[in-house]
MDAnalysis code that builds the backbone (N, CA, C; Angstrom):
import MDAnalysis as mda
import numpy as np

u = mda.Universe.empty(690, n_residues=230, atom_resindex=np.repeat(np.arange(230), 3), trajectory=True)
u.add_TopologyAttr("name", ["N", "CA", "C"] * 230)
u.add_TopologyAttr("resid", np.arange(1, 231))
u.add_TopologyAttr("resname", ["UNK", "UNK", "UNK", "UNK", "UNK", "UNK", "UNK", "UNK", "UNK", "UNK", "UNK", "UNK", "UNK", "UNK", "UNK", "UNK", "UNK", "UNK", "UNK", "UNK", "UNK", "UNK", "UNK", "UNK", "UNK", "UNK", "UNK", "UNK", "UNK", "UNK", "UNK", "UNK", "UNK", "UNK", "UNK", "UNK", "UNK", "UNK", "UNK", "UNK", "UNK", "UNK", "UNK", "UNK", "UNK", "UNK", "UNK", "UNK", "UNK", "UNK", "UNK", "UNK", "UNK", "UNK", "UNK", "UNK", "UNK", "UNK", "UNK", "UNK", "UNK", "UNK", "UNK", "UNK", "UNK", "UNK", "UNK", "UNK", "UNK", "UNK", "UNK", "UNK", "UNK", "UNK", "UNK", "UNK", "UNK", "UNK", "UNK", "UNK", "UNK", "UNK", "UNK", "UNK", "UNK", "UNK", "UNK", "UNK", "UNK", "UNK", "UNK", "UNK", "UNK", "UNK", "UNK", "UNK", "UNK", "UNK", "UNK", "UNK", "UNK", "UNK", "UNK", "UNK", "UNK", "UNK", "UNK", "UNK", "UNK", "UNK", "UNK", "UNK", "UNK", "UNK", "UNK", "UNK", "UNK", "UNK", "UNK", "UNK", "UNK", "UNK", "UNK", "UNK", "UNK", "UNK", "UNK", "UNK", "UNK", "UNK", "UNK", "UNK", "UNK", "UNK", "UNK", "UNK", "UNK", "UNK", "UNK", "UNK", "UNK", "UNK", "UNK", "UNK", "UNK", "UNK", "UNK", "UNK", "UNK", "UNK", "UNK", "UNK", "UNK", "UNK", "UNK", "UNK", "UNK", "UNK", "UNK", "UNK", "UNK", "UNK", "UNK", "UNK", "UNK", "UNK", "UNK", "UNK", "UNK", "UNK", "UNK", "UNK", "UNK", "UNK", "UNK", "UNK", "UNK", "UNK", "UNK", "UNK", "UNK", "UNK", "UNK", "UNK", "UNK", "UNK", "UNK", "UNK", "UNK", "UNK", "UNK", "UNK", "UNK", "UNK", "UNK", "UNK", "UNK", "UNK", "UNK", "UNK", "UNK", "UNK", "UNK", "UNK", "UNK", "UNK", "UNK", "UNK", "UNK", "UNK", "UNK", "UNK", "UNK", "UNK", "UNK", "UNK", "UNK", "UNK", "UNK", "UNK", "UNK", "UNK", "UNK", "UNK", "UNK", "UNK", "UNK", "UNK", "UNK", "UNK"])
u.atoms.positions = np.array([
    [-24.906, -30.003, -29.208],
    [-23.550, -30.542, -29.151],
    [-22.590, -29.675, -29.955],
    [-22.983, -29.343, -31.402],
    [-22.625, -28.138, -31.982],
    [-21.807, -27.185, -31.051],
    [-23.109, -26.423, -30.707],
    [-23.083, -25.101, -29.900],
    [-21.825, -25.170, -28.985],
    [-21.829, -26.511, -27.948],
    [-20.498, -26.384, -26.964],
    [-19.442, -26.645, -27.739],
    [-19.069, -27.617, -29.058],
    [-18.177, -27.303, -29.658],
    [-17.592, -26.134, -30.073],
    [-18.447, -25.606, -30.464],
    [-18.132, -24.006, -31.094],
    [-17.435, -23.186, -29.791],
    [-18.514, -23.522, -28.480],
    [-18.235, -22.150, -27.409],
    [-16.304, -22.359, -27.306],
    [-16.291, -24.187, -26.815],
    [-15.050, -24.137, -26.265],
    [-14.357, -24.256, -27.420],
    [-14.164, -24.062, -29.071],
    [-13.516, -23.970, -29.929],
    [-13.128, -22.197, -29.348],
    [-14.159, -21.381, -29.553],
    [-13.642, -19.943, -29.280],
    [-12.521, -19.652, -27.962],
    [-13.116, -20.892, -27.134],
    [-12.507, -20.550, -25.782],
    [-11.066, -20.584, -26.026],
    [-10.330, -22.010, -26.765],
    [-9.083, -22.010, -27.092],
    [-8.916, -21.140, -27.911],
    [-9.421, -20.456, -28.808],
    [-8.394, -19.635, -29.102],
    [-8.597, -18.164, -28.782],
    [-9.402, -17.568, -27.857],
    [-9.387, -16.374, -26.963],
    [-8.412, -16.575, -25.924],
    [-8.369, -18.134, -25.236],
    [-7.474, -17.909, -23.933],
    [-6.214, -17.548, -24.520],
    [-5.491, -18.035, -25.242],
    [-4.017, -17.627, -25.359],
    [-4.112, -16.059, -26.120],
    [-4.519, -15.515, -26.595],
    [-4.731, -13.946, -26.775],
    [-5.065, -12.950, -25.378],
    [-5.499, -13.478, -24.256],
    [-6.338, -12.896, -23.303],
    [-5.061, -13.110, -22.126],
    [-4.555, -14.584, -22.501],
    [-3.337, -14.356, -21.699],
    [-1.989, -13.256, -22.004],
    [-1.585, -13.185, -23.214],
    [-0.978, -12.588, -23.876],
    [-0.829, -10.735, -23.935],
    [-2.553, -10.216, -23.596],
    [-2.659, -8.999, -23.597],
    [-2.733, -8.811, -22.025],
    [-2.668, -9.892, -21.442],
    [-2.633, -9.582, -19.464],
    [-0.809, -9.944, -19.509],
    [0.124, -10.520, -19.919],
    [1.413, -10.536, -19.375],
    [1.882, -9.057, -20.175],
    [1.302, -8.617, -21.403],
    [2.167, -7.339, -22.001],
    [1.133, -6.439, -20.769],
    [0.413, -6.714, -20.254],
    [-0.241, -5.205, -19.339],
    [0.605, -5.109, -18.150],
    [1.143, -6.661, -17.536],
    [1.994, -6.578, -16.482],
    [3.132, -6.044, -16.721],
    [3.735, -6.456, -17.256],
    [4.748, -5.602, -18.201],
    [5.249, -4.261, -17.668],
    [3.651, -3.933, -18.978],
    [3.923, -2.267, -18.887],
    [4.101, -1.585, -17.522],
    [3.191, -2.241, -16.662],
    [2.684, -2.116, -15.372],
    [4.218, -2.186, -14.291],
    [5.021, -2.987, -14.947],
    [5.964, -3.121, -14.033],
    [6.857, -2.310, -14.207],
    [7.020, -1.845, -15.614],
    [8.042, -0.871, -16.560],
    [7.823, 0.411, -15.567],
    [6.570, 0.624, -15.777],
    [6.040, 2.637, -15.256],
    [6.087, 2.387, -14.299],
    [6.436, 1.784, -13.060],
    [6.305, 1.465, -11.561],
    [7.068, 2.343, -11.439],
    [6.992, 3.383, -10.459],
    [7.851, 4.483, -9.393],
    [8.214, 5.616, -10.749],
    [7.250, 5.218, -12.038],
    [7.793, 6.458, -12.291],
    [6.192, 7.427, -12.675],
    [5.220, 7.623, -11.796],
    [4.091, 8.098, -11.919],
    [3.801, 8.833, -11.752],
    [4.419, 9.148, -10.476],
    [4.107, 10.364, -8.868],
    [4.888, 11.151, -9.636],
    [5.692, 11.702, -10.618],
    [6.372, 12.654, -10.820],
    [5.357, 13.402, -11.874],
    [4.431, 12.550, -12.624],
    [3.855, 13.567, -13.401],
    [2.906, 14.660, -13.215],
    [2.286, 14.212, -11.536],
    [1.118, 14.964, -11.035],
    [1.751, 16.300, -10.611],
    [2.638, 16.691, -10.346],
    [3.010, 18.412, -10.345],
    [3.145, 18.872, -9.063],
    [2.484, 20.277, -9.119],
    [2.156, 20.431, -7.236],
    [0.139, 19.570, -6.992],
    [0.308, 18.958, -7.626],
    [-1.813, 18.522, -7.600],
    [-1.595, 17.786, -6.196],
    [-2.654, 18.218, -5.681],
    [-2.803, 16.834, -3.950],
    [-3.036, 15.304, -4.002],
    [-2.576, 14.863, -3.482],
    [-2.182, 13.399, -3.965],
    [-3.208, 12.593, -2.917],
    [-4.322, 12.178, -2.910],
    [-5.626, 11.230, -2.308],
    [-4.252, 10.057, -1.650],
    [-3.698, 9.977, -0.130],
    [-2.460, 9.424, 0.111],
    [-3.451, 8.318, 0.925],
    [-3.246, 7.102, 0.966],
    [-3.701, 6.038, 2.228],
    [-2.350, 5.195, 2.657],
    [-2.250, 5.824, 3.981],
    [-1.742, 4.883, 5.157],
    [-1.545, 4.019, 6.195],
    [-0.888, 3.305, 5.401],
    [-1.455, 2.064, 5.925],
    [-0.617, 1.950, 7.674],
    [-0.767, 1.602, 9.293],
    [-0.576, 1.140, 10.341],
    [-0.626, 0.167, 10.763],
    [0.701, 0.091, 11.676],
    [0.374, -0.956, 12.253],
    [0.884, -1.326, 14.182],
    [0.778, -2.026, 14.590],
    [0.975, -1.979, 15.721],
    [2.121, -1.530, 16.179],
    [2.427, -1.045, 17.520],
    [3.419, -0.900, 18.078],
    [4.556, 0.425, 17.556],
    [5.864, -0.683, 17.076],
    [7.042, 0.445, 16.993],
    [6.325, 1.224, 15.462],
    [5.673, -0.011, 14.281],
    [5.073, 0.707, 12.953],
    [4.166, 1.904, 12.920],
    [3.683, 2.057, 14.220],
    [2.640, 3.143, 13.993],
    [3.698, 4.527, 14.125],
    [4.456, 3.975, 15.257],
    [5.503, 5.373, 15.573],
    [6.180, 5.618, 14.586],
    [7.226, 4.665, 13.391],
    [7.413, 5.124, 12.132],
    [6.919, 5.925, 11.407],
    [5.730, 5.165, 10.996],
    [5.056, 5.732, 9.908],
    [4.661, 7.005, 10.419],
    [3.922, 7.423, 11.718],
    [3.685, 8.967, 12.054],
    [4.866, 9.767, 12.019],
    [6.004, 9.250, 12.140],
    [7.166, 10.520, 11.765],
    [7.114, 10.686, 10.257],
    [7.383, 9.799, 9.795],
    [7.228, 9.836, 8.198],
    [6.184, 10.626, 7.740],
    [5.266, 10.560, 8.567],
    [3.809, 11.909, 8.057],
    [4.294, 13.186, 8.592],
    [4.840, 13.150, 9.773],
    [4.915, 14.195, 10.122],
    [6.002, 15.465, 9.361],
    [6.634, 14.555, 8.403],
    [7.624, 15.472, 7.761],
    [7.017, 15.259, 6.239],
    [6.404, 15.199, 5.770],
    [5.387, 15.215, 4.877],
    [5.115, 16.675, 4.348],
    [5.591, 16.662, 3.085],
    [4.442, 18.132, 2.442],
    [2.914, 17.683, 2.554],
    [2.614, 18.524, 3.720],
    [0.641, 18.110, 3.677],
    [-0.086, 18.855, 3.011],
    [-0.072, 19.894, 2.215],
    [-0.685, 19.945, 0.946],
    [-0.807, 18.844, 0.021],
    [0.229, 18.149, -0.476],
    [0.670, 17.717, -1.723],
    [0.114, 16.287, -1.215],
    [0.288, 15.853, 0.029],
    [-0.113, 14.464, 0.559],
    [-1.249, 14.277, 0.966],
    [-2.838, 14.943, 0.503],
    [-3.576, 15.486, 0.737],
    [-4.865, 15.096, -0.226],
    [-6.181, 14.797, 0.305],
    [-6.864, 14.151, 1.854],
    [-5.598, 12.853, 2.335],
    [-5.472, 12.420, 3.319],
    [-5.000, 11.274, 4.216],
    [-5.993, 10.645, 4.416],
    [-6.046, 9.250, 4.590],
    [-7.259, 8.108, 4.773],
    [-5.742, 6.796, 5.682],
    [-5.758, 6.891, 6.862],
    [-5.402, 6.577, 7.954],
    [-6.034, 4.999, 8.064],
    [-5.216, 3.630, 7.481],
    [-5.957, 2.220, 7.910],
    [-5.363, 1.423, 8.916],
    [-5.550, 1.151, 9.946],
    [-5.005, -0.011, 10.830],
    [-6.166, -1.451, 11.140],
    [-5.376, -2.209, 11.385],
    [-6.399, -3.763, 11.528],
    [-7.331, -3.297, 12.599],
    [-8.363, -4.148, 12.526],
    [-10.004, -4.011, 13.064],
    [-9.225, -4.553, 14.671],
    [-8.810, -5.092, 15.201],
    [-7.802, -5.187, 16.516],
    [-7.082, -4.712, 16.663],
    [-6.488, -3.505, 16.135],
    [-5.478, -2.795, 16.883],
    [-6.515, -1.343, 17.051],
    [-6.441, -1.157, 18.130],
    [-6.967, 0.328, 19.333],
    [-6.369, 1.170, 19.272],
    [-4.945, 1.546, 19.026],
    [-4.311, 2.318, 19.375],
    [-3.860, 3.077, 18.383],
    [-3.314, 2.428, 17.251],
    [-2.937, 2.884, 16.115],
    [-3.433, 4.408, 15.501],
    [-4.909, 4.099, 15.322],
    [-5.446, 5.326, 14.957],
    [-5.718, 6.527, 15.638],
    [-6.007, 6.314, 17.074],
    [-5.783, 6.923, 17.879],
    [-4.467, 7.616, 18.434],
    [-3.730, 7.346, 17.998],
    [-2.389, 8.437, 17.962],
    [-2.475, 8.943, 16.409],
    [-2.962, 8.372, 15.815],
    [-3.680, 8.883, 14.336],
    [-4.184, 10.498, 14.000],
    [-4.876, 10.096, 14.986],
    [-6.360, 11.364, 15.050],
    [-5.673, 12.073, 15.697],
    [-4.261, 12.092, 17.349],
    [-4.175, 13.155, 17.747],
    [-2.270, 14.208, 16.873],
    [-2.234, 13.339, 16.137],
    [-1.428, 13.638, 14.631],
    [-2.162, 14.521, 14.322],
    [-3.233, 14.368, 13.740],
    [-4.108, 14.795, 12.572],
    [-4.126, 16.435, 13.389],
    [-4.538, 16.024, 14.617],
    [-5.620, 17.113, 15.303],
    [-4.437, 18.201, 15.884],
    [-3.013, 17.875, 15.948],
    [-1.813, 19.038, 16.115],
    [-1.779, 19.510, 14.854],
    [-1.394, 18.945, 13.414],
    [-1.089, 19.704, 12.482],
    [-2.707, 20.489, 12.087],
    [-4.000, 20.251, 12.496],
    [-4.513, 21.243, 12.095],
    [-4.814, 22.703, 12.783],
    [-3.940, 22.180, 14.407],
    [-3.985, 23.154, 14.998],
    [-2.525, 24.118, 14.532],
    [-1.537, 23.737, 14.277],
    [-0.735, 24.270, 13.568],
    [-0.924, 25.032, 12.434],
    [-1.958, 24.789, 11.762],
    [-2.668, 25.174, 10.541],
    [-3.026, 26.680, 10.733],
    [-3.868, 26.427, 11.798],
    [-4.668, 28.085, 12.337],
    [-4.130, 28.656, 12.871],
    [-2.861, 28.140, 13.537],
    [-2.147, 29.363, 13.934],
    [-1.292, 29.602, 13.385],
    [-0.301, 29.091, 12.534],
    [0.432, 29.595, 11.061],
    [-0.827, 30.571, 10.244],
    [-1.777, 30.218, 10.528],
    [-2.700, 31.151, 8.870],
    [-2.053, 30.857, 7.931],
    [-1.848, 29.348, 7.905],
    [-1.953, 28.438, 6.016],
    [-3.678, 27.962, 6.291],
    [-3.610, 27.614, 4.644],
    [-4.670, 27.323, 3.973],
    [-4.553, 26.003, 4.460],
    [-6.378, 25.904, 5.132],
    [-6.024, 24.073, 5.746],
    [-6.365, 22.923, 4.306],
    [-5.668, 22.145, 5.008],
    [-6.104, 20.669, 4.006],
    [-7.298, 20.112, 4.720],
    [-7.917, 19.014, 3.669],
    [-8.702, 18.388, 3.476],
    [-8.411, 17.599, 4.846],
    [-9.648, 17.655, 5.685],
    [-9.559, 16.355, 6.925],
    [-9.495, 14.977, 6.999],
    [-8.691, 14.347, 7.500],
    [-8.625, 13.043, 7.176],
    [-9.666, 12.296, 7.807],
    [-8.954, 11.029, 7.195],
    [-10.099, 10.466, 7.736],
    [-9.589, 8.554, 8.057],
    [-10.436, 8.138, 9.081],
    [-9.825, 6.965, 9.783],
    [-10.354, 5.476, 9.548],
    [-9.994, 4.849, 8.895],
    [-10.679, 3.344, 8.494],
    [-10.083, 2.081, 9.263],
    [-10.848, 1.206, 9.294],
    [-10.198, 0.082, 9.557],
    [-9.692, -1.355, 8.866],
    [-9.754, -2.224, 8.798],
    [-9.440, -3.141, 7.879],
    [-9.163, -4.580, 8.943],
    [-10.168, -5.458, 8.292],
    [-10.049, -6.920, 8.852],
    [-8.228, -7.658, 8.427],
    [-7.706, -8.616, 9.794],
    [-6.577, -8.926, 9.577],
    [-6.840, -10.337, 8.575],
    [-5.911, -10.455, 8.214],
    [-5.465, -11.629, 6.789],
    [-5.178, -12.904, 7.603],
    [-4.317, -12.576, 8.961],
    [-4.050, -13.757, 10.236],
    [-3.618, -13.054, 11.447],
    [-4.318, -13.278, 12.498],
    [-4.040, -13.181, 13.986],
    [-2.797, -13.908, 14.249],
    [-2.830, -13.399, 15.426],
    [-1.030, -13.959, 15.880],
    [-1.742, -15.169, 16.600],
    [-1.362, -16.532, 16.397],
    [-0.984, -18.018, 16.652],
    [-2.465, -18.357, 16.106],
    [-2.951, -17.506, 15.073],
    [-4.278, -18.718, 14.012],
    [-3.330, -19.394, 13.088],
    [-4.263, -20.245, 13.033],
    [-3.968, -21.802, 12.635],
    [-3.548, -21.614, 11.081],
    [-3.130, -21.984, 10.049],
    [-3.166, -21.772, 8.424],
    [-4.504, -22.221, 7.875],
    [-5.056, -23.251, 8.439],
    [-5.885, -23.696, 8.058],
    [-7.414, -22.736, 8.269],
    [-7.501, -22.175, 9.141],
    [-8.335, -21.238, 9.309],
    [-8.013, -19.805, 8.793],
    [-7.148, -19.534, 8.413],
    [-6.670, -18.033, 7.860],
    [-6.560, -17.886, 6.408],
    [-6.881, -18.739, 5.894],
    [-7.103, -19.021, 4.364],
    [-8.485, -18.331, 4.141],
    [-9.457, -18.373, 5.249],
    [-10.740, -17.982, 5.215],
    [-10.544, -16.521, 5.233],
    [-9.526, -16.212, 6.609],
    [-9.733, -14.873, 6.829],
    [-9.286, -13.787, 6.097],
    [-8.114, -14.509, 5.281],
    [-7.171, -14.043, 4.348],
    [-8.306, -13.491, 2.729],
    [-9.146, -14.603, 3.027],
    [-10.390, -13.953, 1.794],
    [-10.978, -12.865, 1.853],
    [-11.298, -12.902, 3.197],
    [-12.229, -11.418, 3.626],
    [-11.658, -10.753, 3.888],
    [-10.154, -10.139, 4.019],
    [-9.312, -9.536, 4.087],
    [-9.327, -8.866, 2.999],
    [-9.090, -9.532, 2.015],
    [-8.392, -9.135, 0.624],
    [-9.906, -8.594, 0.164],
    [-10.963, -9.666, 0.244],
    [-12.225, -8.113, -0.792],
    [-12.536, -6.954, 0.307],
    [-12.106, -7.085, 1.319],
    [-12.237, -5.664, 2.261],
    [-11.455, -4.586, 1.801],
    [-9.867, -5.004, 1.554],
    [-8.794, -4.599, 0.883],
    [-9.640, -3.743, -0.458],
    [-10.513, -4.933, -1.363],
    [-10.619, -4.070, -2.523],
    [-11.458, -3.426, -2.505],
    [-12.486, -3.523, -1.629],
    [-13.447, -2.349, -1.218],
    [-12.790, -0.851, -0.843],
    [-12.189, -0.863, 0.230],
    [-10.741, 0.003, 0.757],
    [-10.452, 0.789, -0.726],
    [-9.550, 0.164, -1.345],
    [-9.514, 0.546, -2.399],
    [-10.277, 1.534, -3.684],
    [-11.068, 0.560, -3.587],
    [-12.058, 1.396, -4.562],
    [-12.662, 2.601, -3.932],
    [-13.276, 2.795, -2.787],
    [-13.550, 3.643, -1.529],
    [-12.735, 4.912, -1.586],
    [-11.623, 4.669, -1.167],
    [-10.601, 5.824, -0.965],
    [-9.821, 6.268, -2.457],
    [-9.877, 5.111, -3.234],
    [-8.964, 5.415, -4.768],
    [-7.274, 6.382, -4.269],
    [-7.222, 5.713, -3.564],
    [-5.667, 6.532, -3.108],
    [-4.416, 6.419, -4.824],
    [-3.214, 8.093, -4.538],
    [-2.605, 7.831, -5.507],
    [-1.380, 7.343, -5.217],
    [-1.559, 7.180, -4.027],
    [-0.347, 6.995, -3.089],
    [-0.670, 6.256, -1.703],
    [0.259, 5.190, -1.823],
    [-0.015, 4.020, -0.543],
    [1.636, 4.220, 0.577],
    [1.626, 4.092, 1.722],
    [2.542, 4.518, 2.581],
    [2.641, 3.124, 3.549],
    [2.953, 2.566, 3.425],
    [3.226, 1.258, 4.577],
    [4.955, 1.029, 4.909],
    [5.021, 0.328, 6.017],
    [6.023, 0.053, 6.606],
    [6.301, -1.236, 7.133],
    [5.184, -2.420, 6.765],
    [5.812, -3.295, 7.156],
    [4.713, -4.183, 7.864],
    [3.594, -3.826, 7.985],
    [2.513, -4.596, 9.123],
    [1.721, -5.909, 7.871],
    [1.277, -6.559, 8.207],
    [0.706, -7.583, 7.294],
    [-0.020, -6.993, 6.772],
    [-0.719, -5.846, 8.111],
    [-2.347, -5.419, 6.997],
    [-1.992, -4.693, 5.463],
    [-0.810, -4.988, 5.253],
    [-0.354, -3.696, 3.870],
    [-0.423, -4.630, 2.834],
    [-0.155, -6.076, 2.872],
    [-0.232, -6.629, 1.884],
    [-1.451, -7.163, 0.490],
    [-2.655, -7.100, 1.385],
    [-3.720, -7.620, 1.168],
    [-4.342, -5.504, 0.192],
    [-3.803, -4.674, 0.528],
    [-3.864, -3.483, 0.147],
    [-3.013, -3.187, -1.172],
    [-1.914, -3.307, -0.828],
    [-0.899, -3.339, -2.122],
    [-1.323, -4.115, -3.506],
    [-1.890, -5.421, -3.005],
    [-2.247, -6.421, -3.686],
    [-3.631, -5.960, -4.873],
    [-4.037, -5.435, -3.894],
    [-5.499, -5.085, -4.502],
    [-5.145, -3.768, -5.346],
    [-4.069, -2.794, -4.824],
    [-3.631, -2.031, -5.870],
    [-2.838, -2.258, -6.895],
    [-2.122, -3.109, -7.281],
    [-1.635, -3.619, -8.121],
    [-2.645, -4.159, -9.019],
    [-3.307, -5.087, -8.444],
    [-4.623, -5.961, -9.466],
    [-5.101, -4.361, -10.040],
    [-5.490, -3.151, -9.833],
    [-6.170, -2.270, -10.086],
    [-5.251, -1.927, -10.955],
    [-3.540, -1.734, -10.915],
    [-3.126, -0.807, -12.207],
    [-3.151, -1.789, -13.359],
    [-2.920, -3.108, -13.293],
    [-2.720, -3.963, -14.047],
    [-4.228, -3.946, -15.047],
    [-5.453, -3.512, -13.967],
    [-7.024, -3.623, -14.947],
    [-6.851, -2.395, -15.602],
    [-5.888, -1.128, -15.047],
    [-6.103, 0.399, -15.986],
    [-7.534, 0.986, -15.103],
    [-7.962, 0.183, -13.773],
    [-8.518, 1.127, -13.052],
    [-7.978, 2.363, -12.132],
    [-7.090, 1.638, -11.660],
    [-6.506, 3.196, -10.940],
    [-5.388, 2.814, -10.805],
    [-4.286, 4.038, -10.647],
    [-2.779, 3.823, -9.913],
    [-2.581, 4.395, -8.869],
    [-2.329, 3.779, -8.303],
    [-1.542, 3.759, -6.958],
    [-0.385, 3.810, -6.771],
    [0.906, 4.626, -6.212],
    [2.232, 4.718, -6.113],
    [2.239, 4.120, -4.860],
    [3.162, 3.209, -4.838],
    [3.535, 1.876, -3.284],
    [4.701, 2.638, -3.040],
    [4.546, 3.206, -1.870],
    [5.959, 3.498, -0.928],
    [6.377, 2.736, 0.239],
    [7.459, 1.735, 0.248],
    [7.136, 0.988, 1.495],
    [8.653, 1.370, 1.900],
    [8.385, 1.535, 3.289],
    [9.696, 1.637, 4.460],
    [9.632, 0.657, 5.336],
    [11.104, -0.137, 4.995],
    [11.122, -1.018, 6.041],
    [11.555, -0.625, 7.323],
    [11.174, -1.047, 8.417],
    [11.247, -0.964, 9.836],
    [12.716, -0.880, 9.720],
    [13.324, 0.007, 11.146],
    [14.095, 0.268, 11.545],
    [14.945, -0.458, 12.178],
    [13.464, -1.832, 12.570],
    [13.990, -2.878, 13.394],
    [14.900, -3.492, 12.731],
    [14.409, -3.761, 11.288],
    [14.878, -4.965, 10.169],
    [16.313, -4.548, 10.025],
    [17.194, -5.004, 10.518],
    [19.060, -4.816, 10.367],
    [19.681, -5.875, 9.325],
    [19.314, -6.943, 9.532],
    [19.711, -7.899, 8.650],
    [18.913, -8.344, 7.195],
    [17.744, -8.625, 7.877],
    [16.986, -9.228, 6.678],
    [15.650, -8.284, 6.801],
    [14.808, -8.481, 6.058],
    [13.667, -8.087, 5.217],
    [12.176, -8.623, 6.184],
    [11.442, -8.239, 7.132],
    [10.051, -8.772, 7.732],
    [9.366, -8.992, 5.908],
    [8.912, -9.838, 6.642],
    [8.041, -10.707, 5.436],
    [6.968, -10.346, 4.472],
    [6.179, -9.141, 5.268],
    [5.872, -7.659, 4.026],
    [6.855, -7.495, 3.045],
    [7.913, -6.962, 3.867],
    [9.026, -6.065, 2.732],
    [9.487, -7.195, 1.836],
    [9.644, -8.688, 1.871],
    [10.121, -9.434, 0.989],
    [9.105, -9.655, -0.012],
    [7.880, -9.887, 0.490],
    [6.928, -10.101, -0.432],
    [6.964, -8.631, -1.321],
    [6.721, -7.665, -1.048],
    [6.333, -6.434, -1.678],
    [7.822, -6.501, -3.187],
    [9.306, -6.668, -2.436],
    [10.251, -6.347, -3.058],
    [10.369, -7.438, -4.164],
    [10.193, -9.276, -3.685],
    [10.368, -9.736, -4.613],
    [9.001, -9.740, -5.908],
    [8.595, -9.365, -5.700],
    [6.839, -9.529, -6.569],
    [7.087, -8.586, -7.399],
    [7.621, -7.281, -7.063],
    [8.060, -5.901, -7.597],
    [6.637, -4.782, -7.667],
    [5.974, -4.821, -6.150],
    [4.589, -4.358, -5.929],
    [4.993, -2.705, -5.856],
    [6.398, -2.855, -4.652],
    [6.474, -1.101, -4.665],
    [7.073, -0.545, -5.751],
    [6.333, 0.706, -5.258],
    [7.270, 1.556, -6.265],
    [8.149, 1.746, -6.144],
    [8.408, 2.542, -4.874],
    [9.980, 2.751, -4.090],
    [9.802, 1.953, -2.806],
    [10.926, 1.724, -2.538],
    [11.136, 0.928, -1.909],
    [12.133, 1.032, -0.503],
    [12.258, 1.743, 0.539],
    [13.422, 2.355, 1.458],
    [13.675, 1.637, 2.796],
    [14.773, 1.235, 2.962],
    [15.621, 0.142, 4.022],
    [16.441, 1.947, 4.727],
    [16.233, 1.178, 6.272],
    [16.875, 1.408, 7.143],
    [18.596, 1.540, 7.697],
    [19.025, 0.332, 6.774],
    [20.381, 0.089, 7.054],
    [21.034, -0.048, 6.258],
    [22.577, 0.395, 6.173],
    [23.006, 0.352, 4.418],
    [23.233, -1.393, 4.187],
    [23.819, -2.202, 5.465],
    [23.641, -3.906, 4.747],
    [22.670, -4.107, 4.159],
    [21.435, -3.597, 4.699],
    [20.115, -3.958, 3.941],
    [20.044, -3.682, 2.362],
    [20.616, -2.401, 1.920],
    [20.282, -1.854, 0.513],
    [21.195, -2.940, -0.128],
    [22.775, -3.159, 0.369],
    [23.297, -4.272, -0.314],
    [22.895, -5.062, -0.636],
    [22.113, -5.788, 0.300],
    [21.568, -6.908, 0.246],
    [20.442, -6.705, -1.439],
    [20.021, -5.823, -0.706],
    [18.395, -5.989, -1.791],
    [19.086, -4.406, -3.147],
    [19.683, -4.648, -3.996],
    [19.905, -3.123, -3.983],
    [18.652, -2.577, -5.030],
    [17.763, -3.286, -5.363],
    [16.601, -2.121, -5.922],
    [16.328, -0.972, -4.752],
    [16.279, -1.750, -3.066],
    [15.787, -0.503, -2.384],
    [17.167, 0.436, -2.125],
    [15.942, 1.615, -1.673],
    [17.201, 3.009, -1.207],
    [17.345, 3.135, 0.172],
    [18.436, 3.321, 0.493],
    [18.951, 3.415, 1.072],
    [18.540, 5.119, 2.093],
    [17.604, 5.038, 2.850],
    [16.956, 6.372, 3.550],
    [17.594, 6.859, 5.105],
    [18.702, 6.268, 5.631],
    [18.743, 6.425, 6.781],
    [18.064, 6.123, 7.863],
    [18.375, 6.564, 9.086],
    [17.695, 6.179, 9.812],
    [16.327, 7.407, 10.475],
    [14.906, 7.064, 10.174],
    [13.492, 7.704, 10.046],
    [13.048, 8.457, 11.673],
    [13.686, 7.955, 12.312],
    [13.548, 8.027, 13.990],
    [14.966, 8.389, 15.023],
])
């Protein structure tokens, strides 16, 4: 009887110290946000990009395509375990700039490489069932994570980015790894924010943060203001 007195005597007074050294880590964590990527130099940056269906895949591949690919270098390419297509305009990305490679005679980069990732919710699942899926999402996410150790995350807007971001954040906050969050909102988004970009902006997950339209930057003005990507 002792003994559990004692344990949960320690317990109260470790929890409020344990809480205390996790809100000063968030903190810090939130302080150094977007200012990381500047210290690595010309070094190649382990980049994962995240896809997603449709108009997002065509974004985000312009956005690679004007890319220093040295510096953005290996690429690790993720779209949801149901989307077909995504990566597959992926790979034939990949497979022009390395043909560009050999016939410029530059020094090639590191080959990428193509993953997938279980969705968090299908289009018209239930809430009640996506709570499940949303689990196995997220430790897939931190597998992903740990796997690729990217220093740099690239999304635009698809759900599958959240459950990724998430898991990189939990990681700078442990002092396991950092990750720089670059998120571009869709081109589509004119008025308001798809429900990625709100979550990411109000939480304060990205680093940087870039809108399509100048109402948009008003609106939100942490993000920048990038023009239009397409």
């Amino acid at each position: 009887m002792e003994i559990g007195i004692g344990i949960g005597g320690a317990f109260c007074c470790l929890f409020p110290i344990v809480m205390a050294v996790l809100v000063i880590r968030v903190a810090y964590v939130l302080y150094w946000t977007g200012r990381h990527l500047g210290r690595s130099g010309t070094k190649s940056l382990r980049t994962l990009i995240v896809l997603g269906s449709g108009g997002h895949t065509a974004e985000m591949l312009s956005v690679v395509n004007v890319l220093q690919k040295e510096r953005f270098a290996p690429r690790f390419y993720v779209a949801a375990l149901t989307d077909n297509m995504s990566l597959q305009k992926a790979q034939v990305l990949e497979e022009s700039l390395v043909q560009h490679e050999e016939t410029s005679g530059r020094k090639r980069t590191k080959p990428a490489q193509f993953m997938q990732i279980y969705r968090s919710r299908e289009v018209g699942q239930s809430y009640i069932t996506s709570s499940g899926t949303t689990l196995i999402a997220t430790m897939h996410a931190m597998w992903l994570i740990v796997k690729i150790r990217p220093q740099v995350i690239l999304c635009n807007g698809p759900g599958t980015c959240i459950p990724l971001c998430v898991c990189a954040f939990v990681f700078k906050v442990l002092g396991l790894r950092w990750s720089s969050i670059f998120y571009i909102e869709s081109i589509a988004r004119v008025r308001k924010l798809s429900l990625s970009g709100l979550l990411l902006y109000k939480l304060r997950l990205a680093d940087q943060f870039f809108v399509q339209w100048p109402q948009l930057q008003q609106m939100y003005p942490r993000a920048h203001y990038a023009g239009r990507l397409m």
